[in-house]
RORO-560941 format. One record per residue (C-alpha): residue number from 1; residue in one letter; y, z, x. Coordinates in nm, 4 decimals. Example, Ala and Ser with C-alpha at 12.3 -4.5 7.8 and 13.67 -1.06 7.14 Angstrom:
(site 1 a (-0.4500 0.7800 1.2300))
(site 2 s (-0.1060 0.7140 1.3670))
// end
This chain:
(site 1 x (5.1710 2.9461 1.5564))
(site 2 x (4.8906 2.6701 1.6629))
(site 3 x (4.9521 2.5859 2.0472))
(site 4 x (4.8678 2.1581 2.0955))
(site 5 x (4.5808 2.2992 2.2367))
(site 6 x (4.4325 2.5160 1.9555))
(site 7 x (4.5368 2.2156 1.6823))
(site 8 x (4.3564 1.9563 1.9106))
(site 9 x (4.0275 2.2292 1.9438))
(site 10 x (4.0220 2.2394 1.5283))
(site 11 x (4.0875 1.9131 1.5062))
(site 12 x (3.7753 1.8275 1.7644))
(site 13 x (3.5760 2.0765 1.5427))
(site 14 x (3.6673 1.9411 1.2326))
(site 15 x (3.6125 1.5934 1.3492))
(site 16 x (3.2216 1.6819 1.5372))
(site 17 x (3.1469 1.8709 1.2266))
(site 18 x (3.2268 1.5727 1.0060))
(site 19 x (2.9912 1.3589 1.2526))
(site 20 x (2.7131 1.6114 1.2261))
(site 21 x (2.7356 1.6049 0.8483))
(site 22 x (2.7226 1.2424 0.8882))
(site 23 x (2.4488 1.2094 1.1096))
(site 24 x (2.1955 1.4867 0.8949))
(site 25 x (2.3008 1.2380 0.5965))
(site 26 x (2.1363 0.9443 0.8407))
(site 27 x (1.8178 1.1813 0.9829))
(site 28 x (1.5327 0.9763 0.7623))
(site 29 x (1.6553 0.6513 0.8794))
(site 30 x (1.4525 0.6165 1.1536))
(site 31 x (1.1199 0.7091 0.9414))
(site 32 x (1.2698 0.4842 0.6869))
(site 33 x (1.2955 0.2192 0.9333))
(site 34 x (0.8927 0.2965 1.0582))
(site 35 x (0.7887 0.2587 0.7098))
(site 36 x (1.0051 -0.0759 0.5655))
(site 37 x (0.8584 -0.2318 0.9318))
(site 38 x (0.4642 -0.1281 0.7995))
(site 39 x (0.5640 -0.2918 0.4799))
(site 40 x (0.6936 -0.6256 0.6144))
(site 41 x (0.3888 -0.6719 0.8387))
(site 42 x (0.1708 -0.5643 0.5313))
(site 43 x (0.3142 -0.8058 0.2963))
(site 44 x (0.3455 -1.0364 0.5824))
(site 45 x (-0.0807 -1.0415 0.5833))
(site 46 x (-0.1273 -1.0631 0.2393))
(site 47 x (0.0936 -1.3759 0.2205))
(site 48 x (-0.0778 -1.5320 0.4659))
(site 49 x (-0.4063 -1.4581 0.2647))
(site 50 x (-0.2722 -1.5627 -0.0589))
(site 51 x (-0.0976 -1.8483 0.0802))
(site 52 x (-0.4384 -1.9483 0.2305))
(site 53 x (-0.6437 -1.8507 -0.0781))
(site 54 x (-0.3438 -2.1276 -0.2585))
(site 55 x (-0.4821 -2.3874 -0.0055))
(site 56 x (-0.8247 -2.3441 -0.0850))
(site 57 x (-0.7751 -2.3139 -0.4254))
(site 58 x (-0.5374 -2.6864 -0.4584))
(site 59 x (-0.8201 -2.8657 -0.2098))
(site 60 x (-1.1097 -2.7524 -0.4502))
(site 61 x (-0.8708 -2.8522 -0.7719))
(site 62 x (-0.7928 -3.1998 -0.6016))
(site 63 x (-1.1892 -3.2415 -0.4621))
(site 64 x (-1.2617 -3.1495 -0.7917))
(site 65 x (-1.0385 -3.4393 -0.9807))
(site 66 x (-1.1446 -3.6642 -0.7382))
(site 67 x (-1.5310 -3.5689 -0.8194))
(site 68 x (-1.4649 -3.6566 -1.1602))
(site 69 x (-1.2319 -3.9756 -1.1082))
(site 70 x (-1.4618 -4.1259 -0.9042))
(site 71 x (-1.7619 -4.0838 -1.1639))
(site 72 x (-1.6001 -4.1817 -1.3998))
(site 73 x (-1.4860 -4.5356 -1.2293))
(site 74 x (-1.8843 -4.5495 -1.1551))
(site 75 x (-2.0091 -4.5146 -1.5372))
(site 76 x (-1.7144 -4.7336 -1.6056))
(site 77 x (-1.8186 -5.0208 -1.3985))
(site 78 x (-2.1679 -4.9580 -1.4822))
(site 79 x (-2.0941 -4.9579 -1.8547))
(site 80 x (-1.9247 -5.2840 -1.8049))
(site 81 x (-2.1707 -5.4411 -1.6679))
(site 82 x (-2.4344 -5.3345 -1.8588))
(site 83 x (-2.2222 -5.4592 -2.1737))
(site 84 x (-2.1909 -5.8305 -2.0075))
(site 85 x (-2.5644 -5.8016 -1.9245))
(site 86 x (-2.6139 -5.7581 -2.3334))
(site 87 x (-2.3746 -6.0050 -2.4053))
(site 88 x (-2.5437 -6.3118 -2.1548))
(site 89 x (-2.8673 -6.1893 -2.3465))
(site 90 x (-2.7317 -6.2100 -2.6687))
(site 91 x (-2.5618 -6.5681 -2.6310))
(site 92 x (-2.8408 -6.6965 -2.4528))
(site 93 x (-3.1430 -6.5428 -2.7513))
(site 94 x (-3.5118 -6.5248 -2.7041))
(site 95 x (-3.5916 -6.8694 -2.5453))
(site 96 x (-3.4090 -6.8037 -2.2397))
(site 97 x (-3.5139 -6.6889 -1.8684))
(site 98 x (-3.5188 -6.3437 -1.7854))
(site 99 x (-3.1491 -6.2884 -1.5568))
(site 100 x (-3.3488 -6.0632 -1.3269))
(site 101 x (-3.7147 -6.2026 -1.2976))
(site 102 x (-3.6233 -6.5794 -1.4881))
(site 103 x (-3.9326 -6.5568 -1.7085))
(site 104 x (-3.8899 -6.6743 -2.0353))
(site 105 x (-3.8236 -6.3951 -2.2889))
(site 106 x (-3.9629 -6.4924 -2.6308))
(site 107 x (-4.1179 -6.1984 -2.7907))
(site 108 x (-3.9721 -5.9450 -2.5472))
(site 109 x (-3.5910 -6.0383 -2.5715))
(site 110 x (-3.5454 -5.7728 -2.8389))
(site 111 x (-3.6970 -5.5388 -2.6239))
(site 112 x (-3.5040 -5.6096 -2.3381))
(site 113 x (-3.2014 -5.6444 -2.5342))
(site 114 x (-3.3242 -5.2718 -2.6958))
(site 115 x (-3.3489 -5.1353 -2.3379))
(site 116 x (-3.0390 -5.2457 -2.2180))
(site 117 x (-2.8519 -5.1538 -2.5498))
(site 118 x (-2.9626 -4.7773 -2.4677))
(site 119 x (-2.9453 -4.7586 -2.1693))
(site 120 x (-2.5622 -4.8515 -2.2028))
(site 121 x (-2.5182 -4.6367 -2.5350))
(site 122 x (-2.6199 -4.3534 -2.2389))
(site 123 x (-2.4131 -4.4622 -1.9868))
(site 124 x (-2.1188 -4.4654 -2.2475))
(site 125 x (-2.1888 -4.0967 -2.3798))
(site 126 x (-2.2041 -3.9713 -2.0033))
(site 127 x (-1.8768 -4.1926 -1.9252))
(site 128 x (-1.6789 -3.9763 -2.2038))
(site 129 x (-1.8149 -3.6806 -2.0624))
(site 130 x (-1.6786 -3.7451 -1.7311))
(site 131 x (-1.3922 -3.8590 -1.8496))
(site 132 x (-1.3362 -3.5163 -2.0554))
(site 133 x (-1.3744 -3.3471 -1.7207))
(site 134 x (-1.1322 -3.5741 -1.5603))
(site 135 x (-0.8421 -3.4914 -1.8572))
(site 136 x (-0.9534 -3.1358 -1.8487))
(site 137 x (-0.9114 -3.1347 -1.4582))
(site 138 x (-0.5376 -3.3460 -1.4777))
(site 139 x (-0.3677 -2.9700 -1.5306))
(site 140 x (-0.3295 -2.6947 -1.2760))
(site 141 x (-0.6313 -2.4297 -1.2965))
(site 142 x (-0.5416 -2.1212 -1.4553))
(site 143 x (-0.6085 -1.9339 -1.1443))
(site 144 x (-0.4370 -2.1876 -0.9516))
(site 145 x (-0.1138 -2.0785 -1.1344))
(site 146 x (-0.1905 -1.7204 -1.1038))
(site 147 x (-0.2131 -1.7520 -0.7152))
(site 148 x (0.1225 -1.9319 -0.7141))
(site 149 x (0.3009 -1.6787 -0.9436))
(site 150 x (0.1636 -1.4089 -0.7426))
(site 151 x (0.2903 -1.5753 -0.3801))
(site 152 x (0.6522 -1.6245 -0.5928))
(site 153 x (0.6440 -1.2435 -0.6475))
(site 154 x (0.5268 -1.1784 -0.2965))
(site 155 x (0.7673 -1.3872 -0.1254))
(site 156 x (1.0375 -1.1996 -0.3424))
(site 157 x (0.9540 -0.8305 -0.2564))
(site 158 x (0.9327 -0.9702 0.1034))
(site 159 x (1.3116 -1.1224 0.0944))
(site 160 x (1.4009 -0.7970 -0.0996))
(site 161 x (1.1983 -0.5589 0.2111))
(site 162 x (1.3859 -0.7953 0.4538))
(site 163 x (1.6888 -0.6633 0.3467))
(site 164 x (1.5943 -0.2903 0.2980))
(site 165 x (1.4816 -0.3220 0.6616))
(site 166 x (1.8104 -0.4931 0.7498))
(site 167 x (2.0206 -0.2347 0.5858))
(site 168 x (1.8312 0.0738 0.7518))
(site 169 x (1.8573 -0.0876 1.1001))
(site 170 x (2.2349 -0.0753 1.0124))
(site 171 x (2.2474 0.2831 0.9490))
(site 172 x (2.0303 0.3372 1.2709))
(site 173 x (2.3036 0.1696 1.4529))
(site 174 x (2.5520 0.3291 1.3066))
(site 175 x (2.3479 0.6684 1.4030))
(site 176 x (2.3511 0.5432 1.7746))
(site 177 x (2.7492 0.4954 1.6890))
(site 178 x (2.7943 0.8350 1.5637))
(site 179 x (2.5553 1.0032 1.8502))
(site 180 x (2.8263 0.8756 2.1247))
(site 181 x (3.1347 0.9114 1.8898))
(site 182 x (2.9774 1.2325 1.8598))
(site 183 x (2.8925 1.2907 2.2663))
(site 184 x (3.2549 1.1758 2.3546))
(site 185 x (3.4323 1.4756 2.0626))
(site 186 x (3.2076 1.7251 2.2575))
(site 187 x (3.3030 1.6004 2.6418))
(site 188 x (3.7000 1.5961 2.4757))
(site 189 x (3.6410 1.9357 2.3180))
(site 190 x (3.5077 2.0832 2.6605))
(site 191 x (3.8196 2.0109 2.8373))
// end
Protein backbone atom coordinates (compact mmCIF):
# COMPACT_ATOMS: atom_id res chain seq x y z
CA UNK A 1 0.00 0.00 0.00
CA UNK A 2 3.40 2.15 0.64
CA UNK A 3 4.08 4.25 -2.67
CA UNK A 4 8.43 4.35 -3.21
CA UNK A 5 7.83 7.58 -2.03
CA UNK A 6 6.11 7.05 1.37
CA UNK A 7 8.72 3.85 2.08
CA UNK A 8 11.71 6.19 1.20
CA UNK A 9 9.94 9.22 3.68
CA UNK A 10 9.83 6.37 6.70
CA UNK A 11 12.80 5.14 5.84
CA UNK A 12 14.46 8.93 5.95
CA UNK A 13 12.57 9.23 9.32
CA UNK A 14 13.62 6.17 10.68
CA UNK A 15 17.12 6.70 9.60
CA UNK A 16 17.30 10.88 11.05
CA UNK A 17 15.65 9.58 14.12
CA UNK A 18 18.31 6.92 14.62
CA UNK A 19 21.01 9.86 14.07
CA UNK A 20 19.30 12.07 16.59
CA UNK A 21 19.28 9.26 19.13
CA UNK A 22 22.81 8.94 18.28
CA UNK A 23 23.86 12.31 18.49
CA UNK A 24 21.83 13.08 22.23
CA UNK A 25 23.94 9.80 23.21
CA UNK A 26 27.22 12.07 22.05
CA UNK A 27 25.77 15.72 23.61
CA UNK A 28 28.49 15.75 26.75
CA UNK A 29 31.31 15.10 24.50
CA UNK A 30 32.19 18.35 23.85
CA UNK A 31 32.16 19.33 27.78
CA UNK A 32 33.92 16.09 28.18
CA UNK A 33 36.42 17.13 25.77
CA UNK A 34 36.74 20.92 27.74
CA UNK A 35 37.36 19.13 30.87
CA UNK A 36 40.01 15.99 29.84
CA UNK A 37 41.92 19.26 27.93
CA UNK A 38 41.94 21.26 31.73
CA UNK A 39 43.24 18.02 33.05
CA UNK A 40 46.13 17.43 30.61
CA UNK A 41 47.39 21.01 30.99
CA UNK A 42 46.91 20.57 34.85
CA UNK A 43 48.85 17.47 35.13
CA UNK A 44 51.01 18.82 32.46
CA UNK A 45 52.17 21.75 35.32
CA UNK A 46 52.48 19.62 38.06
CA UNK A 47 54.92 17.37 36.14
CA UNK A 48 56.89 19.97 35.27
CA UNK A 49 57.03 20.97 39.06
CA UNK A 50 57.66 17.58 40.28
CA UNK A 51 59.97 16.81 37.59
CA UNK A 52 61.84 20.01 38.64
CA UNK A 53 61.41 19.46 42.41
CA UNK A 54 63.29 15.60 41.18
CA UNK A 55 66.18 17.82 39.84
CA UNK A 56 66.65 19.71 42.80
CA UNK A 57 66.21 17.05 44.96
CA UNK A 58 69.18 14.47 42.92
CA UNK A 59 71.66 17.81 42.73
CA UNK A 60 71.31 18.34 46.61
CA UNK A 61 71.63 14.25 47.12
CA UNK A 62 74.79 14.24 44.75
CA UNK A 63 76.24 17.87 46.36
CA UNK A 64 75.52 16.24 49.37
CA UNK A 65 77.72 12.83 48.70
CA UNK A 66 80.19 14.82 47.28
CA UNK A 67 80.27 17.10 50.64
CA UNK A 68 80.93 14.09 52.47
CA UNK A 69 83.40 12.24 49.96
CA UNK A 70 85.46 14.96 49.78
CA UNK A 71 85.83 15.30 53.74
CA UNK A 72 86.33 12.34 54.16
CA UNK A 73 89.46 12.07 51.54
CA UNK A 74 90.64 15.31 53.67
CA UNK A 75 90.61 13.57 57.31
CA UNK A 76 91.95 10.64 55.42
CA UNK A 77 95.00 12.25 54.13
CA UNK A 78 95.31 14.20 57.20
CA UNK A 79 95.09 11.08 59.37
CA UNK A 80 97.80 9.64 57.28
CA UNK A 81 99.97 11.99 57.68
CA UNK A 82 99.61 12.68 61.02
CA UNK A 83 100.24 8.78 61.62
CA UNK A 84 103.75 9.01 59.55
CA UNK A 85 104.46 12.22 61.53
CA UNK A 86 104.14 9.79 64.87
CA UNK A 87 105.90 7.16 63.33
CA UNK A 88 109.31 9.49 62.13
CA UNK A 89 108.97 10.62 65.91
CA UNK A 90 108.79 7.39 67.26
CA UNK A 91 111.81 5.80 65.20
CA UNK A 92 113.79 8.72 65.58
CA UNK A 93 113.08 9.01 70.03
CA UNK A 94 113.87 11.91 72.22
CA UNK A 95 117.41 12.91 71.01
CA UNK A 96 116.32 13.92 67.71
CA UNK A 97 115.51 17.46 65.96
CA UNK A 98 112.20 18.73 66.02
CA UNK A 99 110.71 17.89 61.99
CA UNK A 100 109.07 21.30 62.10
CA UNK A 101 111.38 23.76 64.11
CA UNK A 102 114.76 21.08 64.18
CA UNK A 103 115.34 21.71 67.89
CA UNK A 104 116.34 18.91 69.73
CA UNK A 105 113.46 17.21 71.59
CA UNK A 106 114.74 15.60 74.80
CA UNK A 107 112.30 16.11 77.52
CA UNK A 108 109.49 17.29 75.25
CA UNK A 109 109.39 14.32 72.68
CA UNK A 110 106.69 12.64 74.75
CA UNK A 111 104.84 15.64 74.66
CA UNK A 112 105.04 16.17 71.19
CA UNK A 113 104.57 12.65 70.48
CA UNK A 114 101.29 13.08 73.13
CA UNK A 115 100.06 16.01 70.98
CA UNK A 116 100.32 14.50 67.83
CA UNK A 117 98.92 11.07 69.11
CA UNK A 118 95.58 13.13 69.94
CA UNK A 119 95.37 15.13 67.72
CA UNK A 120 95.27 12.08 65.21
CA UNK A 121 93.06 9.86 67.67
CA UNK A 122 90.61 13.18 66.75
CA UNK A 123 91.13 13.31 63.35
CA UNK A 124 90.38 9.45 63.22
CA UNK A 125 86.99 9.71 65.30
CA UNK A 126 85.85 12.69 62.93
CA UNK A 127 87.13 10.56 59.77
CA UNK A 128 84.51 7.66 60.81
CA UNK A 129 82.02 10.15 61.25
CA UNK A 130 82.30 11.41 57.84
CA UNK A 131 82.65 8.39 56.55
CA UNK A 132 79.18 7.22 58.26
CA UNK A 133 77.67 10.14 56.42
CA UNK A 134 79.23 9.16 53.23
CA UNK A 135 77.66 5.25 53.54
CA UNK A 136 74.52 6.75 54.87
CA UNK A 137 74.42 9.20 51.80
CA UNK A 138 75.48 6.08 49.03
CA UNK A 139 71.40 5.26 48.93
CA UNK A 140 68.66 7.30 47.35
CA UNK A 141 66.90 9.75 50.01
CA UNK A 142 63.67 8.61 51.09
CA UNK A 143 62.06 11.60 49.65
CA UNK A 144 64.07 11.28 46.66
CA UNK A 145 62.16 7.99 45.98
CA UNK A 146 58.91 9.41 46.92
CA UNK A 147 59.30 12.22 44.23
CA UNK A 148 60.15 9.58 41.64
CA UNK A 149 57.23 7.23 42.53
CA UNK A 150 55.00 10.09 42.50
CA UNK A 151 56.29 11.44 38.75
CA UNK A 152 55.81 7.36 37.74
CA UNK A 153 52.15 7.77 38.87
CA UNK A 154 51.85 11.15 37.27
CA UNK A 155 53.25 10.29 34.04
CA UNK A 156 50.71 7.27 34.10
CA UNK A 157 47.38 9.15 34.71
CA UNK A 158 48.80 11.55 32.03
CA UNK A 159 49.28 8.58 29.27
CA UNK A 160 45.89 7.24 30.63
CA UNK A 161 44.14 11.26 30.20
CA UNK A 162 45.95 11.21 26.78
CA UNK A 163 43.88 8.63 25.73
CA UNK A 164 40.52 9.65 27.39
CA UNK A 165 41.14 12.91 25.49
CA UNK A 166 41.94 10.93 22.33
CA UNK A 167 38.89 8.83 22.55
CA UNK A 168 36.41 11.89 23.19
CA UNK A 169 37.92 13.84 20.24
CA UNK A 170 36.81 10.64 18.33
CA UNK A 171 33.32 10.80 19.34
CA UNK A 172 33.38 14.65 18.61
CA UNK A 173 34.30 13.72 15.16
CA UNK A 174 32.10 11.29 14.81
CA UNK A 175 29.36 14.02 16.11
CA UNK A 176 30.59 16.36 13.20
CA UNK A 177 30.00 12.92 11.04
CA UNK A 178 26.60 12.39 12.24
CA UNK A 179 25.62 16.36 12.11
CA UNK A 180 26.16 16.16 8.08
CA UNK A 181 24.99 12.47 7.74
CA UNK A 182 22.30 13.95 9.59
CA UNK A 183 21.99 17.49 7.36
CA UNK A 184 22.15 15.39 4.08
CA UNK A 185 18.78 12.70 5.50
CA UNK A 186 16.97 16.09 6.07
CA UNK A 187 17.94 17.88 2.46
CA UNK A 188 16.94 13.98 0.96
CA UNK A 189 13.80 13.93 3.09
CA UNK A 190 12.75 17.53 1.80
CA UNK A 191 12.64 16.48 -1.70
Amino acid sequence: DLSARDFERLRLESEAADLRAQLRALEDVPLLVTRLEGELRDLRGTIAEVTGDIEAATMDWHRERQDAETHLLAYRDRAKELRDRIRKLEALGPESSCPTCGRVLEEYAQKVLDELQEEWEGIVQDGRWWRRRWEQLEAKPEDLIELDGRAVRLNAEFEDCTERLEGARSSLREMDELRVREKEVQGRWEI
